[in-house]
Residue frames relative to the residue before (quaternion, step in Angstrom):
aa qw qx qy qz dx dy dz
X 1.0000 0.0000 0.0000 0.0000 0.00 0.00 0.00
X 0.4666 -0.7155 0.4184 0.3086 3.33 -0.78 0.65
X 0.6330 -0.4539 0.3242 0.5369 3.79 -1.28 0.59
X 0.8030 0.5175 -0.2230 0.1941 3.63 0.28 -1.63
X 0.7677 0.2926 -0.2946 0.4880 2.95 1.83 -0.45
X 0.3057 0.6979 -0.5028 0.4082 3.46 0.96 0.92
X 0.6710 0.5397 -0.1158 0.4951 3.11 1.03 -1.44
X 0.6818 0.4815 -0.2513 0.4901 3.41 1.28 -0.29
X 0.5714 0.6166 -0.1843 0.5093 2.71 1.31 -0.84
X 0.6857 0.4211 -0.2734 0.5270 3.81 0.94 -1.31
X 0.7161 0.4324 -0.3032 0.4564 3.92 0.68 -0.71
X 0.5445 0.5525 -0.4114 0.4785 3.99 1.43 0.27
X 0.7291 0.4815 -0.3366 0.3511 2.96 1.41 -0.60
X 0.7394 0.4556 -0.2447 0.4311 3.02 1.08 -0.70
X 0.4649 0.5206 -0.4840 0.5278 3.41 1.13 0.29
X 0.5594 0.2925 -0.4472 0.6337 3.96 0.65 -0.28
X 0.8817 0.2423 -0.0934 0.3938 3.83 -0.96 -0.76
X 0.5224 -0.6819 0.4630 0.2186 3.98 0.90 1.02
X 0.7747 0.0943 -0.0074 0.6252 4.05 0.12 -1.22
X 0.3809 0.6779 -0.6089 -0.1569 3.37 -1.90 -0.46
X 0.6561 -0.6027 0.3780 0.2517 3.43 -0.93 1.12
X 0.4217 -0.5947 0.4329 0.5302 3.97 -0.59 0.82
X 0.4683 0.6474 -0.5040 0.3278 4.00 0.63 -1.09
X 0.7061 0.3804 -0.3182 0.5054 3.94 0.17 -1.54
X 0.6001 0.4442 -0.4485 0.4913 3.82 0.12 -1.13
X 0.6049 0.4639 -0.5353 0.3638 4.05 -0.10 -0.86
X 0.5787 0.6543 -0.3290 0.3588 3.23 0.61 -1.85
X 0.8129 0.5227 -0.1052 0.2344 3.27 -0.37 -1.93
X 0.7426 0.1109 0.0251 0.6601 3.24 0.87 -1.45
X 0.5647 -0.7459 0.3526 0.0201 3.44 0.44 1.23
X 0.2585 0.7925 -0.3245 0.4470 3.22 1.87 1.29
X 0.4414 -0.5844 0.5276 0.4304 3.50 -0.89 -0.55
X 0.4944 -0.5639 0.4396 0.4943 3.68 -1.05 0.02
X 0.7207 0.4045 -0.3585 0.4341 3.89 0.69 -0.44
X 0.3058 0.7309 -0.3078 0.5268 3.48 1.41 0.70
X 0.5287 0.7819 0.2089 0.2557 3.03 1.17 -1.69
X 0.7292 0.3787 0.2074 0.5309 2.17 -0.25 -2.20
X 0.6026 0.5082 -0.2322 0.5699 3.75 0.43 -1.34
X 0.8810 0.2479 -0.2980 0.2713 3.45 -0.48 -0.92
X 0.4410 0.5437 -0.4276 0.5719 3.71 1.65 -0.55
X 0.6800 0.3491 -0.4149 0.4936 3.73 0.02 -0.51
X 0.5956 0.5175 -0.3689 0.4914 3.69 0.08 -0.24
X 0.8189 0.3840 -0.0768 0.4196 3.18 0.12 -1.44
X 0.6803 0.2767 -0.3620 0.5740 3.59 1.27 0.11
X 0.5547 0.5691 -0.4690 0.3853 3.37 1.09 0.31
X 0.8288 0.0386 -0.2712 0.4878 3.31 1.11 0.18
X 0.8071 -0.5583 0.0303 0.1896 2.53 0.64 1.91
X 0.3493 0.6866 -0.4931 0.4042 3.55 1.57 0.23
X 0.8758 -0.1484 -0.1381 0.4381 4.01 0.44 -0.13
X 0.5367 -0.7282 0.3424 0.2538 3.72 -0.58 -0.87
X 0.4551 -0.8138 0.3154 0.1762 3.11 0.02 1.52
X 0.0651 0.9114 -0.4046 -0.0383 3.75 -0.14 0.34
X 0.6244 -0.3207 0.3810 0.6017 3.92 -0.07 0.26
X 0.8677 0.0336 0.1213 0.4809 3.33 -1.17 0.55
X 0.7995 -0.2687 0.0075 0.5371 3.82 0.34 1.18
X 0.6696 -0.5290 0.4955 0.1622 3.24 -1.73 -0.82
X 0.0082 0.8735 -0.4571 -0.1673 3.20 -0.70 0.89
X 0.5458 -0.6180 0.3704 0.4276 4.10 -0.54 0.08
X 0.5148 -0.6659 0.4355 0.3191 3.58 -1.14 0.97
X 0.5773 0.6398 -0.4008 0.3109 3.76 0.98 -0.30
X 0.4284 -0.7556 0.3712 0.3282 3.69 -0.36 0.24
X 0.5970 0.1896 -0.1574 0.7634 3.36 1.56 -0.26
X 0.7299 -0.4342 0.4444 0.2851 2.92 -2.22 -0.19
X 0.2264 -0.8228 0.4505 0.2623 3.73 -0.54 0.56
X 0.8301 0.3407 -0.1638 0.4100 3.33 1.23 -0.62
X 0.4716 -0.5337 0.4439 0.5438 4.01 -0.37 -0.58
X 0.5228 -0.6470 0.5379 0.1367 3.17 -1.77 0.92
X 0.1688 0.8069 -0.5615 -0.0724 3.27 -0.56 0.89
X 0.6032 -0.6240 0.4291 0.2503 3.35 -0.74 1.08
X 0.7377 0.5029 -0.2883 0.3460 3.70 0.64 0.76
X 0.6693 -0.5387 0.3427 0.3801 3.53 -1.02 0.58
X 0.3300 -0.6323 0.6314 0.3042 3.92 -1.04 0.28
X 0.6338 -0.6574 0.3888 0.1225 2.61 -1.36 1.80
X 0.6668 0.6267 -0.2022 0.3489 3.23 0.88 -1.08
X 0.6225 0.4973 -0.2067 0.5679 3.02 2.04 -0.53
X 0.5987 0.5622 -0.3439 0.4552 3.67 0.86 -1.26
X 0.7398 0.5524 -0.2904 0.2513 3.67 0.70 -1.05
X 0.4676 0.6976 -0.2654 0.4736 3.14 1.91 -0.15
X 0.5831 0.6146 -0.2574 0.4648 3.33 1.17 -1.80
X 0.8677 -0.0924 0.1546 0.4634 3.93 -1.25 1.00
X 0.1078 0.9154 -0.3698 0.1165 3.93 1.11 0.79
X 0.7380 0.5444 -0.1285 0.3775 2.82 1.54 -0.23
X 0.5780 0.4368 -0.2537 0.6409 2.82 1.92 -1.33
X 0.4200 0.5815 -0.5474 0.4311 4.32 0.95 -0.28
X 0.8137 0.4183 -0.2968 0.2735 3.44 0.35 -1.36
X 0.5083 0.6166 -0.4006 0.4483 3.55 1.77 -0.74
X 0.7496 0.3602 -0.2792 0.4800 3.78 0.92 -1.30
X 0.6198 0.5310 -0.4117 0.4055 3.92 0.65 0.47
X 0.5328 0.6450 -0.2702 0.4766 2.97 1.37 -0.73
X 0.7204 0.4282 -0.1548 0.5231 3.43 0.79 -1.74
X 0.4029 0.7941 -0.1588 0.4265 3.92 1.41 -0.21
X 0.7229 0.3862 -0.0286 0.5722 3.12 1.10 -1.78
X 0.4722 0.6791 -0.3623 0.4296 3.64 1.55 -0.98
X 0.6995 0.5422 -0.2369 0.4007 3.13 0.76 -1.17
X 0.8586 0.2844 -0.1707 0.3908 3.50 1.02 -0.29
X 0.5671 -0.6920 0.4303 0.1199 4.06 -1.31 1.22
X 0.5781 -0.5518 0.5106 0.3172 3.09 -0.66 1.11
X 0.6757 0.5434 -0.1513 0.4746 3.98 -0.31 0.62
X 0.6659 0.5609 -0.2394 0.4298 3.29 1.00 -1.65
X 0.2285 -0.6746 0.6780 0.1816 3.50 -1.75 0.57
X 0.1437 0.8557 -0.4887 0.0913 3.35 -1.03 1.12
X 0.3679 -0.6907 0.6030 0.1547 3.27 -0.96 0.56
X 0.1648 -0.6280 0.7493 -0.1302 3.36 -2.00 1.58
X 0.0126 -0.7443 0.6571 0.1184 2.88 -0.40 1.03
X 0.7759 -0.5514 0.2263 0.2066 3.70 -1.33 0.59
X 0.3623 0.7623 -0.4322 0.3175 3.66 -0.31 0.62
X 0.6700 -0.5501 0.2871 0.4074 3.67 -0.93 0.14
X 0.5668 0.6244 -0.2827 0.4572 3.62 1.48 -0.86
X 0.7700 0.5018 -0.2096 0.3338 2.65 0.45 -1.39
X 0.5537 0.6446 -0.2587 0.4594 3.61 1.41 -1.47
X 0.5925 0.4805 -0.4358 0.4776 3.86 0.59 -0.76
X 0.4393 0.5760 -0.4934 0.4814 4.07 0.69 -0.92
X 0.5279 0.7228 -0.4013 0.1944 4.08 0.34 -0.37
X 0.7530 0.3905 -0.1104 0.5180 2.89 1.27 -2.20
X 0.5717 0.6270 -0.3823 0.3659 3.75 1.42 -0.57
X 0.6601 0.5914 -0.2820 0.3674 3.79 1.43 -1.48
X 0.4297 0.7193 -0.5123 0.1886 3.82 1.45 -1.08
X 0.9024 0.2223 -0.2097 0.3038 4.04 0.12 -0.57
X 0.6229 0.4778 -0.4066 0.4673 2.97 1.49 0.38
X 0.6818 -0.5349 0.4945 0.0676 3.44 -1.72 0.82
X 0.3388 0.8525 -0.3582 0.1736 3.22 0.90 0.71
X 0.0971 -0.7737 0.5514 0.2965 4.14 -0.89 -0.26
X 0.0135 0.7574 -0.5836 0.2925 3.41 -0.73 1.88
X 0.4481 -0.5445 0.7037 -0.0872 2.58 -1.27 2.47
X 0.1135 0.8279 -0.5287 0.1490 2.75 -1.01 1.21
X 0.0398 0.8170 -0.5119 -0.2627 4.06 0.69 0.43
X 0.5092 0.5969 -0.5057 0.3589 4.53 0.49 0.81
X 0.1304 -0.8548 0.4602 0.2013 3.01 -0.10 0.98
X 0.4122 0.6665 -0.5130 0.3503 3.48 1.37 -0.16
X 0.7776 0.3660 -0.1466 0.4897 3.39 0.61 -0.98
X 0.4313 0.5071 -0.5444 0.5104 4.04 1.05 0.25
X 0.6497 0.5608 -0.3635 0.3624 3.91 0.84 -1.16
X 0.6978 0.5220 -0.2766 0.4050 3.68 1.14 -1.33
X 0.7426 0.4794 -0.2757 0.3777 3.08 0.83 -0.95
X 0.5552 0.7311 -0.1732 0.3567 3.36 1.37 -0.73
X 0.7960 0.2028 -0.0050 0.5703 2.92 1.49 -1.26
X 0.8248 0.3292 -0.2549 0.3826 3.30 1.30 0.79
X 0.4407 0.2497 -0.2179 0.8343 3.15 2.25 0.69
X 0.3948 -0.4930 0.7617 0.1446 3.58 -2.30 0.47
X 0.2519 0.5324 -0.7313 0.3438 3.93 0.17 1.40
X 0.4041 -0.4962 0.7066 0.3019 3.12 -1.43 0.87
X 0.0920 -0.6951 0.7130 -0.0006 3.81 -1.75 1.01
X 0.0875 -0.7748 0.6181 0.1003 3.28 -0.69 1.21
X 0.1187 -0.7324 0.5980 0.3032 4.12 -0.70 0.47
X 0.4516 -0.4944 0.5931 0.4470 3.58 -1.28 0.05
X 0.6875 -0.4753 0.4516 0.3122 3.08 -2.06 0.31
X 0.4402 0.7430 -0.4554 0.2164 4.06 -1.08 -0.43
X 0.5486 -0.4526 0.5882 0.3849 3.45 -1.77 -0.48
X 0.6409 -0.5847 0.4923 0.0706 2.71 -1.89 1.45
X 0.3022 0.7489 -0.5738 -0.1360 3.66 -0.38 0.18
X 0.5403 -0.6368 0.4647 0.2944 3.59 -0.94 1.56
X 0.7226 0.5040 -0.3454 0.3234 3.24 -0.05 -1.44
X 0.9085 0.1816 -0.1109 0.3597 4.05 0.93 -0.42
X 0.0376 -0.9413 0.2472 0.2270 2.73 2.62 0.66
X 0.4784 0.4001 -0.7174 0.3104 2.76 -1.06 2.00
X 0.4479 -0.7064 0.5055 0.2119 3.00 -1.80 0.11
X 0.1872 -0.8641 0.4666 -0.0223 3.40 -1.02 1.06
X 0.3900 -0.8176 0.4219 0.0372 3.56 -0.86 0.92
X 0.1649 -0.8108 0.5534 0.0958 3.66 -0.18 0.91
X 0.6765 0.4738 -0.3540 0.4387 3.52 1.19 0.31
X 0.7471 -0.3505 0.3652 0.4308 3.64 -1.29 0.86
X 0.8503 0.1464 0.0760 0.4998 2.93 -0.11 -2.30
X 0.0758 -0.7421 0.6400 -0.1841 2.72 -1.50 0.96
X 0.4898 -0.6540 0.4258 0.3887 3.96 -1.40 0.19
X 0.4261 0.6367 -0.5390 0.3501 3.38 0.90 0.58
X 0.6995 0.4406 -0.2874 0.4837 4.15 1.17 -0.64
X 0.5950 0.5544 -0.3573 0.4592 3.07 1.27 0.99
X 0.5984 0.4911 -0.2315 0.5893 3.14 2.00 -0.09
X 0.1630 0.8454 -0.5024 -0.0789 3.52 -1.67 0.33
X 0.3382 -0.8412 0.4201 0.0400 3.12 -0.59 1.79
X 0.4173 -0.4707 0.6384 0.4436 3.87 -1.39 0.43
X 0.8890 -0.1324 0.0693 0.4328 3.99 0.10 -0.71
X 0.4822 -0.5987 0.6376 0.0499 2.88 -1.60 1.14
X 0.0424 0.7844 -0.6186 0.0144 4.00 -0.48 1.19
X 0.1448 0.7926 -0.5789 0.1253 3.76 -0.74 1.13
X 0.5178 -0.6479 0.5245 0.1924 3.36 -1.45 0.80
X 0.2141 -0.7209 0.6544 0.0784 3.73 -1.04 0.70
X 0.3764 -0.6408 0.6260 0.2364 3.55 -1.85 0.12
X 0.7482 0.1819 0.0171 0.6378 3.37 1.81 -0.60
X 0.1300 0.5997 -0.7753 0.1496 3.43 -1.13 0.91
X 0.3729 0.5774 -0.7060 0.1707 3.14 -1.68 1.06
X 0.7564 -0.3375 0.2823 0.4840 4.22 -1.17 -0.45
X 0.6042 0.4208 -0.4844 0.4725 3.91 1.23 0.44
X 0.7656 -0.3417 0.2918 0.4604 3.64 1.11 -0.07
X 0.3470 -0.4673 0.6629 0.4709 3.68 -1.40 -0.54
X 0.1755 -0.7117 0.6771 0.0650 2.50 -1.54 1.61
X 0.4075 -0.7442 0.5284 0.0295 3.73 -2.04 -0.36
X 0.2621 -0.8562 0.3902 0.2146 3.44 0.43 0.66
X 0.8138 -0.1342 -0.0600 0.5622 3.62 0.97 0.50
X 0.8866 -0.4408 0.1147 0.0806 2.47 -1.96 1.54
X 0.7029 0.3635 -0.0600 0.6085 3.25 1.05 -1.61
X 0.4571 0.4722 -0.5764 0.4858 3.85 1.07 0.15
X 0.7427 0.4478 -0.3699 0.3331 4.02 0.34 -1.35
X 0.6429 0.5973 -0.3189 0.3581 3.33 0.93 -0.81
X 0.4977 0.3930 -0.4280 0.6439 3.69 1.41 -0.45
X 0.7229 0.3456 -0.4944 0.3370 4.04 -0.44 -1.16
X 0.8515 0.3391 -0.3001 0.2643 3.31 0.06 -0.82
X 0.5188 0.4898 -0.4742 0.5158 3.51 1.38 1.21
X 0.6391 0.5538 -0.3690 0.3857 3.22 1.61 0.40
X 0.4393 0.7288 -0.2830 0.4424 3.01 2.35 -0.85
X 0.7186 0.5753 -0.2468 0.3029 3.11 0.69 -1.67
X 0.7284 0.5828 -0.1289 0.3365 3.68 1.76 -0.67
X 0.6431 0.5799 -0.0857 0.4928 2.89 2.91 -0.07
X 0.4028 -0.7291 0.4689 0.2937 3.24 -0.83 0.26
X 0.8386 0.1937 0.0112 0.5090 3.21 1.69 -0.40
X 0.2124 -0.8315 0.5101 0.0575 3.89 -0.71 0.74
X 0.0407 0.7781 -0.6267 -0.0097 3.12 -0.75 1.60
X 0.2640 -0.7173 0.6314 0.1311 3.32 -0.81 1.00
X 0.3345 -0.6889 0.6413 -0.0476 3.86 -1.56 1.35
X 0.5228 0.7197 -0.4195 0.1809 3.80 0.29 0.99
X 0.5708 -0.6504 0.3790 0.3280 2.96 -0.28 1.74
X 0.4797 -0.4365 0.4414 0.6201 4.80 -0.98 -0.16
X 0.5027 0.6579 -0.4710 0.3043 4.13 0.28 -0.55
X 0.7149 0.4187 -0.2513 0.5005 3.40 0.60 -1.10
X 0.4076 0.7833 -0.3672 0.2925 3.60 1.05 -1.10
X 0.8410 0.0640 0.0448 0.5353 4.05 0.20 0.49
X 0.5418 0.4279 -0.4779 0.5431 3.47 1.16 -0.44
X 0.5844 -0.5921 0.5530 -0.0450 2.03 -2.70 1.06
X 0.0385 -0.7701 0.6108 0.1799 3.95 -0.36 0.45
X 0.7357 -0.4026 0.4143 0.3536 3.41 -1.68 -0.79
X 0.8049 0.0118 -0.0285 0.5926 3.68 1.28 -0.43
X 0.3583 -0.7083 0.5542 0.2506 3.71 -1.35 0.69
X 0.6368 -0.6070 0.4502 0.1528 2.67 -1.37 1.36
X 0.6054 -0.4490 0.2885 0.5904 3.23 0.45 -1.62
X 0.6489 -0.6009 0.2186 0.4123 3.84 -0.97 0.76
X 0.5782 -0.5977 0.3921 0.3934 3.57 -0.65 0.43
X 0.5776 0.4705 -0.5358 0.3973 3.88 0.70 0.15
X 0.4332 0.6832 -0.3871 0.4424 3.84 1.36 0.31
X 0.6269 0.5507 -0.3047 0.4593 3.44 0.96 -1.30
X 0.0886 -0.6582 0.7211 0.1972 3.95 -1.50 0.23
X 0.7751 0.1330 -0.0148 0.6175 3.69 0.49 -0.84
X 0.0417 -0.5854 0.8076 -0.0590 2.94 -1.59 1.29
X 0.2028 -0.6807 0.7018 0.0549 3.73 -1.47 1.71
X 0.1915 0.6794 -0.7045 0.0726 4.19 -0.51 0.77
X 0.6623 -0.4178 0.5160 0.3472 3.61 -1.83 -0.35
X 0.5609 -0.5568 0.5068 0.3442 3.08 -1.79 0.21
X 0.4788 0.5731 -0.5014 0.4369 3.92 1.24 0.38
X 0.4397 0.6157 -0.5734 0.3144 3.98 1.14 -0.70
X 0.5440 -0.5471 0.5928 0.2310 3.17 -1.77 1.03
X 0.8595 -0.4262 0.2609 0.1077 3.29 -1.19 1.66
X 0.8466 0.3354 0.1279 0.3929 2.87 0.35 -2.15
X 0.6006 0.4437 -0.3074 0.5899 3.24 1.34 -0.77
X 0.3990 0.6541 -0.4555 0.4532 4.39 1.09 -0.77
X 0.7657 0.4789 -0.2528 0.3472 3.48 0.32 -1.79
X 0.6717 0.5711 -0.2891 0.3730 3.29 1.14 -1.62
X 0.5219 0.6542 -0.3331 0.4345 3.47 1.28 -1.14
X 0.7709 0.3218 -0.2587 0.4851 3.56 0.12 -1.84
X 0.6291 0.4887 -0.4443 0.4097 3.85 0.45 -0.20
X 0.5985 0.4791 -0.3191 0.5571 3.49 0.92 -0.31
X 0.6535 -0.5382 0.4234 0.3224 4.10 0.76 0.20
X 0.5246 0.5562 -0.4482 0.4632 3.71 1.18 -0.37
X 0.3742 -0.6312 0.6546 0.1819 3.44 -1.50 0.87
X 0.1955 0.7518 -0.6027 -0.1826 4.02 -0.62 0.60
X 0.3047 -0.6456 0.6935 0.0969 3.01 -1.78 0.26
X 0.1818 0.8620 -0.4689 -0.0638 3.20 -0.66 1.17
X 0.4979 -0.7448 0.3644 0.2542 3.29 -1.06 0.68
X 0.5820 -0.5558 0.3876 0.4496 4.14 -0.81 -0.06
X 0.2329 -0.7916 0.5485 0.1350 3.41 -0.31 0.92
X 0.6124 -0.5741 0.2825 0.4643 3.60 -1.19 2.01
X 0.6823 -0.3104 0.5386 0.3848 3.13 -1.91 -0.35
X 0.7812 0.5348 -0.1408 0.2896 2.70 0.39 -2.10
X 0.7410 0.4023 -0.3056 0.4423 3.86 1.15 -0.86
């Protein structure tokens, strides 16, 4: 990631959440702490926030922006990039020149971009990172839903009921998770489920994108229960047991070789 947008990245956060410790910022934006470290010192040298014992805090006195309980895309897409691209790839297989489908937004899901370039497709889609790719590098018709923009996890999101998404209907619905395991697919905030599951409602099918990492982890909220799911894409690193628990539960998986390198 580049310096400037790290640094952009560290002063979004703290304009949503006032303080955060260099330790979370490592965490978050997938840096080192002397990484870090470096840019708060910069960045309060000219004055854009404020360095404090143990991390940083934001010159605004309140928050400026809404909180969304999620990682920055720009980061996640880094995380295991390759083996994403092996399960996005294998993703697109699933779909027919013709087909109408729905992506909902995330880092997994966004690789499904370079795979879609020659096929003919119609795809609802609330990421706008990925409406742009697809737009400009294939002739699928892309419909976004309506809503607010949030940069920090390009996509867009609706606080209203109704919306242009209950005007659409897909054979399948492909989305990324932080958590699959026997409590469900889960989600790290509210107003994320409340869009997916007005996209769910618009499918005939669920395909779930989760790198083996996600495979048993735990978030803050369930999505929906796993007798919902038809297709789970993970690696050949997913733990064994949890595979079995899946196909016993009616879920078709498919898994792909996971990089060397990750």
């Amino acid at each position: 990631m580049l310096e400037k947008h790290r640094q952009q990245l560290i002063k979004d956060i703290l304009d949503q959440e006032q303080f955060a410790s260099v330790r979370s910022l490592t965490e978050k934006l997938n840096a080192s702490e002397a990484t870090i470290r470096r840019d708060i010192t910069k960045m309060s040298q000219r004055g854009e926030i404020n360095k404090i014992r143990g991390g940083a805090e934001s010159i605004n006195g309140e928050p400026k922006k809404k909180h969304l309980s999620s990682s920055a895309f720009i980061v996640d897409k880094t995380k295991r990039a390759q083996t994403k691209k092996l399960i996005a790839k294998r993703a697109v297989e699933l779909c027919a020149d013709g087909d109408s489908i729905i992506i909902n937004g995330g880092s997994s899901t966004y690789m499904m971009g370079e795979f879609l370039s020659d096929m003919h497709l119609n795809i609802l889609t609330n990421s706008f990172v990925l409406a742009s790719y697809i737009t400009e590098n294939s002739d699928s018709q892309v419909t976004l839903p309506g809503g607010e923009i949030y940069r920090e996890q390009g996509i867009i999101l609706s606080s209203y009921e109704k919306d242009s998404t209950e005007n659409y209907h897909g054979t399948m619905m492909f989305m990324g998770t932080p958590g699959i395991g026997k409590f469900g697919v889960m989600e790290s905030d509210p107003l994320l489920i409340r869009s997916e599951q007005k996209l769910k409602k618009q499918t005939e099918k669920l395909v779930i994108l989760a790198d083996s990492s996600k495979v048993g982890k735990r978030s803050n909220f369930i999505l929906c229960p796993l007798q919902e799911v038809d297709i789970l894409i993970t690696d050949s690193k997913a733990d064994p047991e949890s595979v079995r628990y899946f196909e016993e539960q009616g879920i078709e998986v498919i898994l792909v070789e996971a990089a060397d390198d990750e």
